[in-house]
C-alpha positions as CSV (number, residue, x, y, z in Angstrom):
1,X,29.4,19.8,60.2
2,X,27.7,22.5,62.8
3,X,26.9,19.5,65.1
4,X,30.4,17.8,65.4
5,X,31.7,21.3,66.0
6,X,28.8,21.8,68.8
7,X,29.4,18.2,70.2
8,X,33.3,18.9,70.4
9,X,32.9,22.2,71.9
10,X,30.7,20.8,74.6
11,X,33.0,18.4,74.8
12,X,35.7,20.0,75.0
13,X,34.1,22.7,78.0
14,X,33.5,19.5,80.3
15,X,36.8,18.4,80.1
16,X,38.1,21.8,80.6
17,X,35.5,22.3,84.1
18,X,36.5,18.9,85.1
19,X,40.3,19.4,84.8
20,X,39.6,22.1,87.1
21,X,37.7,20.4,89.7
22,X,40.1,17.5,89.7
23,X,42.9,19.2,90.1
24,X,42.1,21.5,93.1
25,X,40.5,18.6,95.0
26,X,43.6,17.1,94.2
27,X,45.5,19.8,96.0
28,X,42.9,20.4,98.8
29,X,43.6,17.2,99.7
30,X,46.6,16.5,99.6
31,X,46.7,19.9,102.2
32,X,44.3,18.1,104.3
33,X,46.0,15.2,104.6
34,X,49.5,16.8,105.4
35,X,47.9,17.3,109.0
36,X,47.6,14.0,109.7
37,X,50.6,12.5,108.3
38,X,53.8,12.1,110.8
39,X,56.8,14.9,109.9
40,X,58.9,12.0,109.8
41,X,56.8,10.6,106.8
42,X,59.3,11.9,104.0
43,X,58.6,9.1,101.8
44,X,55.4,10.1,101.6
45,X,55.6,14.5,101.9
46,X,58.6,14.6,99.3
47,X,56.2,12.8,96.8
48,X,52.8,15.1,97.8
49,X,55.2,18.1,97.0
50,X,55.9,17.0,93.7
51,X,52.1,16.1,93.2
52,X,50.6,19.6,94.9
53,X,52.8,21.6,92.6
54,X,52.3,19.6,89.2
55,X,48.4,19.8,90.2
56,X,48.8,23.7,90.6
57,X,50.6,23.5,87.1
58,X,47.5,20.8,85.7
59,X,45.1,23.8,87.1
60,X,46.6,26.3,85.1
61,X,46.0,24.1,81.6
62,X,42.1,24.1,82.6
63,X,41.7,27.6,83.4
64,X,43.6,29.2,81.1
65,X,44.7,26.8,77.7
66,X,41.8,24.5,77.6
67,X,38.9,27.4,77.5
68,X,40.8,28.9,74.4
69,X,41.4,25.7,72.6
70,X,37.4,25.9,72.9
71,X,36.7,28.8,71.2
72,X,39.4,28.1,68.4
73,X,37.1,24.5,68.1
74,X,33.7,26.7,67.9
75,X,35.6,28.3,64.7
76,X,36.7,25.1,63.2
77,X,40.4,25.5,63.9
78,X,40.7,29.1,63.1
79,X,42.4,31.5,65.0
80,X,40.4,35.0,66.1
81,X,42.0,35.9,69.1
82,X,44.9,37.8,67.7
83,X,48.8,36.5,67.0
84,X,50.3,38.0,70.5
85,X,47.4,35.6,72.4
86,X,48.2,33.0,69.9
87,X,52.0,33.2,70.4
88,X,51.3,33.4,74.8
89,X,49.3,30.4,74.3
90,X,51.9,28.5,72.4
91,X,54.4,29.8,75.0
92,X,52.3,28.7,78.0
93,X,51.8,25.3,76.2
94,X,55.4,24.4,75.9
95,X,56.2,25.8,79.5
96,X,53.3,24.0,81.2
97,X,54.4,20.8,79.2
98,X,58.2,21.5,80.4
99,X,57.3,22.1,83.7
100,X,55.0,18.4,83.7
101,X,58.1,16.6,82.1
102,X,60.7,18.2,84.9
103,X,57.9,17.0,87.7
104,X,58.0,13.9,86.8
105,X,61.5,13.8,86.5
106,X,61.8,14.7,90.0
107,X,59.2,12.1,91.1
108,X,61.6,9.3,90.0
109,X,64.5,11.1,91.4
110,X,62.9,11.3,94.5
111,X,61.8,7.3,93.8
112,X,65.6,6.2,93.0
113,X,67.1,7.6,96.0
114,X,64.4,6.0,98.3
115,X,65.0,2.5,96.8
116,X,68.7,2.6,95.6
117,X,70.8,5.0,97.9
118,X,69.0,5.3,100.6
119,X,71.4,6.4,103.2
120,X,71.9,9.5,100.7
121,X,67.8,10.2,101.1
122,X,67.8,9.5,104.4
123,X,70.0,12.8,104.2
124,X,67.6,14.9,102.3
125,X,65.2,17.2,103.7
126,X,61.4,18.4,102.9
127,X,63.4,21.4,101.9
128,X,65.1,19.7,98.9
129,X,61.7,18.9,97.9
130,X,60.5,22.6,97.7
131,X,64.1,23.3,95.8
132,X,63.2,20.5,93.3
133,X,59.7,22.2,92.9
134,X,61.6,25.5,92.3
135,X,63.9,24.3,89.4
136,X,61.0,22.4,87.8
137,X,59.4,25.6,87.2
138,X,62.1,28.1,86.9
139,X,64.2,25.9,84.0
140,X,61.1,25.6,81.8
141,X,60.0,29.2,82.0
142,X,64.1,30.5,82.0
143,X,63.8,28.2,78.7
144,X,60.8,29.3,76.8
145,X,60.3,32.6,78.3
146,X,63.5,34.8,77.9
147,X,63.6,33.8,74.0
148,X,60.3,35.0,73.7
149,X,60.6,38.2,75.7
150,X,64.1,38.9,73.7
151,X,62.2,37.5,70.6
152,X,64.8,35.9,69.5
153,X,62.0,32.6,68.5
154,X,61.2,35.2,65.7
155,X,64.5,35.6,63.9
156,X,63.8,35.0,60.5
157,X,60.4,34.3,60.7
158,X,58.8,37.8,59.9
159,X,57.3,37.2,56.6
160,X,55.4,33.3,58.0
161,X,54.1,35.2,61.0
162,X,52.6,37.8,58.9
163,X,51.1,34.7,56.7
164,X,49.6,33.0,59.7
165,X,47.8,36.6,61.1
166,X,46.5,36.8,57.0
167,X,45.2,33.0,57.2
168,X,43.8,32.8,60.9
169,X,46.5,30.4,62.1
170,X,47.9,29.9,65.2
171,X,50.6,27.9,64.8
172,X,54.6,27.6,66.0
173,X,56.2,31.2,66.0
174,X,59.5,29.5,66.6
175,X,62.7,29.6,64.3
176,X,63.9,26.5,63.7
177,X,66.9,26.3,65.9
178,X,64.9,27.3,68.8
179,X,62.0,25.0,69.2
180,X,64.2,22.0,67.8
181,X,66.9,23.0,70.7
182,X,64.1,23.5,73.6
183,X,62.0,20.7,72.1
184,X,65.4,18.4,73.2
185,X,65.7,20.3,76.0
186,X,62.1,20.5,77.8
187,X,61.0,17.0,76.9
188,X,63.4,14.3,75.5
189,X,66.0,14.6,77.8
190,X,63.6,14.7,81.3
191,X,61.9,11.9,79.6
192,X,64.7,9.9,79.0
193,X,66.7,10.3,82.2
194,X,62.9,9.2,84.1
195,X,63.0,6.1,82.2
196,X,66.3,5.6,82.7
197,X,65.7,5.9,86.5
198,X,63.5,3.3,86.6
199,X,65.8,0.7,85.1
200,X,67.6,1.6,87.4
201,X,65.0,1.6,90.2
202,X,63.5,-2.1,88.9
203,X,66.7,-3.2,88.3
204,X,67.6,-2.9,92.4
205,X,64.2,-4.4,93.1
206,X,64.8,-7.4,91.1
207,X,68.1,-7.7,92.7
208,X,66.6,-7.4,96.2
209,X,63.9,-10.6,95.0
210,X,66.8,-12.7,93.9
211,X,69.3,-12.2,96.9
212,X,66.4,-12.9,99.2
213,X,63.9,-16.2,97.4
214,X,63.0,-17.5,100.4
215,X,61.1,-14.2,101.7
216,X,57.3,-13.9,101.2
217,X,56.7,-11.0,99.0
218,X,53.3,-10.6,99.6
219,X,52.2,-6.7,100.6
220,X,50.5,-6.4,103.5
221,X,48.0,-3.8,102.8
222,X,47.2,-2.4,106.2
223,X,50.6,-2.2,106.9
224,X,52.7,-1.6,104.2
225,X,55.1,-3.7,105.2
226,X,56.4,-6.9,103.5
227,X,56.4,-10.2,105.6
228,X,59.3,-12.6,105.8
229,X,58.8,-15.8,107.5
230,X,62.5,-16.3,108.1
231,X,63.2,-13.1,109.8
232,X,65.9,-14.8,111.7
233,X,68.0,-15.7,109.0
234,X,69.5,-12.5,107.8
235,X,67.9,-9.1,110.0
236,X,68.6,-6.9,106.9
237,X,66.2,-8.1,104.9
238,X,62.6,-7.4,106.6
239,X,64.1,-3.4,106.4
240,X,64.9,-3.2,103.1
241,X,61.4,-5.3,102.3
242,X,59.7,-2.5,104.2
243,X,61.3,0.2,102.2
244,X,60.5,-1.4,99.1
245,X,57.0,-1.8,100.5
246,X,56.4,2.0,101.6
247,X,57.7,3.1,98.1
248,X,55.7,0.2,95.5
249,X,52.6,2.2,95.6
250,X,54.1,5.7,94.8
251,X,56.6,3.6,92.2
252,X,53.5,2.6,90.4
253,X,51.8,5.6,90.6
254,X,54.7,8.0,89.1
255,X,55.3,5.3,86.6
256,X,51.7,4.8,85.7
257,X,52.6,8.6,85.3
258,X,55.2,8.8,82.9
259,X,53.8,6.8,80.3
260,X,50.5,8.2,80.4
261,X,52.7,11.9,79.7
262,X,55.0,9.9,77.3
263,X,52.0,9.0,75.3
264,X,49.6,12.0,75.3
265,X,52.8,14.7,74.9
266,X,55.1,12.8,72.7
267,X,52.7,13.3,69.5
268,X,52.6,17.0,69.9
269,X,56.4,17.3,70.1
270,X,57.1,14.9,66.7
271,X,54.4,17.1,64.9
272,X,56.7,19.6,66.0
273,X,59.3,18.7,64.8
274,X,57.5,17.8,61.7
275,X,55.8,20.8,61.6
276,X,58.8,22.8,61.2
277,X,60.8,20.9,59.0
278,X,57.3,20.8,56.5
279,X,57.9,24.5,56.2
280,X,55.0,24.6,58.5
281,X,52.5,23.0,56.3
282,X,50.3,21.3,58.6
283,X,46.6,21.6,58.8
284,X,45.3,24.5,61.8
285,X,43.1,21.0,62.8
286,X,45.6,18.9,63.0
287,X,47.7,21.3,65.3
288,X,44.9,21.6,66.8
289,X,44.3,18.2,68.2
290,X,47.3,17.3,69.2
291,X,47.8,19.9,71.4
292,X,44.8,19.2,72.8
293,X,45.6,15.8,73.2
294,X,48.5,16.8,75.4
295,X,46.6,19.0,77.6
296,X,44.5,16.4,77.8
297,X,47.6,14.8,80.5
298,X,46.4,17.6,82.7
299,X,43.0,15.8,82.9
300,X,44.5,12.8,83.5
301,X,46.4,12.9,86.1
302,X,44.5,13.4,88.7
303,X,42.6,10.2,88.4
304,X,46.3,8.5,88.8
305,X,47.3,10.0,92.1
């Protein structure tokens, strides 16, 4: 139907402007705000790093994968633009998605040294931050790129990628192997050791509740700092209840996070893995969308910050 293909495309260029905008206000403000924050606020700058750079990473969806997920739309799933734009884009995707998944990893690294060891954080510089920020980019793009500049992601599948340019597809150029190894790689394994962090993470702050019952653990919100009416009792317990306090919100915030990544990415890497395994069967359309739906993360996220 012309109309639903009109509606979506619209659609579809909104989302793409407004991932935009949300993102660099995102990262203009988190700039802004650096000014006025104390230098011995590393709760707080370690976690902004993490953000500003999976922002910058968000930006780069809108600009450059969203708009030409639009025009494939405006053709009803078929692909115009050519199988070395098709096989960047798909390239970009999984890099972009890699690079979200190691981001977040980091976030509840950062998270789980604040709360459970934090006489090793206290250790840790703004500079570990920017080398966190430098592996969560290099590993993804070390991952997907050097196959695809060796083309190695095309051993053995010469004759499909001559199918797909005949049929307008645009659809996984990768061997088998290859996307089944980076798909474990890039996504399952950040995603699992995340969660696993914050058993961990809840785990300690359960702990903390239980060893200390007859603490009020009510948040104060202008001051971030958790009252105790027995202060007197044991002197080690209003610290650690404001350490817990100054890291709830972003604990919330990174978790709120990970599921809303978890949910939105995790369909596009099971069709993946279906996808290949199908002999690469699936509907263009149905590629289609769930791609879309995992860029549609990079849309998302700013409204969580």
């Amino acid at each position: 139907d012309p109309h639903v293909i009109v509606f979506l495309a619209v659609l579809s260029v909104i989302i793409s402007a407004f991932t935009v905008l949300a993102n660099f206000t995102v990262i203009l403000a988190i700039f802004r705000s650096r000014d006025k924050e104390s230098a011995t606020n590393k709760n707080n700058r370690m976690t902004k790093l993490l953000m500003t750079s999976m922002a910058a990473s968000d930006l780069i969806v809108g600009i450059f994968l969203m708009p030409i997920r639009t025009i494939q739309i405006v053709y009803n799933g078929k692909w115009i633009l050519g199988q070395q734009l098709c096989g960047l884009m798909l390239t970009f995707t999984n890099i972009l998605c890699g690079i979200s998944a190691f981001h977040i990893l980091c976030m509840a690294l950062d998270k789980y040294l604040a709360v459970c060891k934090p006489f090793v954080y206290r250790k840790l510089t703004v500079r570990t931050g920017y080398i966190m920020i430098v592996l969560s980019w290099l590993i993804p793009v070390g991952a997907f790129g050097i196959p695809t500049i060796k083309k190695w992601h095309q051993t053995g599948m010469e004759e499909r990628i001559a199918l797909f340019a005949r049929l307008n597809i645009c659809g996984s150029l990768y061997n088998k192997t290859l996307i089944l190894t980076m798909c474990a790689f890039i996504f399952y394994l950040p995603v699992c050791i995340t969660y696993l962090l914050y058993c961990f993470i809840f785990q300690e702050i359960s702990m903390f509740f239980k060893r200390a019952p007859n603490y009020n653990r009510n948040v104060n919100r202008n001051s971030n700092i958790l009252s105790s009416p027995n202060r007197g009792n044991d002197r080690s317990v209003p610290r650690r209840s404001r350490r817990f306090a100054r890291n709830m919100k972003a604990i919330r915030t990174i978790g709120t996070l990970v599921v809303c990544f978890t949910v939105l990415c995790m369909p596009m890497w099971i069709f993946v893995a279906v996808f290949v395994y199908d002999d690469y069967n699936l509907p263009s359309r149905v590629i289609a969308i769930v791609i879309w739906i995992a860029q549609f993360n990079s849309t998302i996220n700013p409204l969580l910050y």
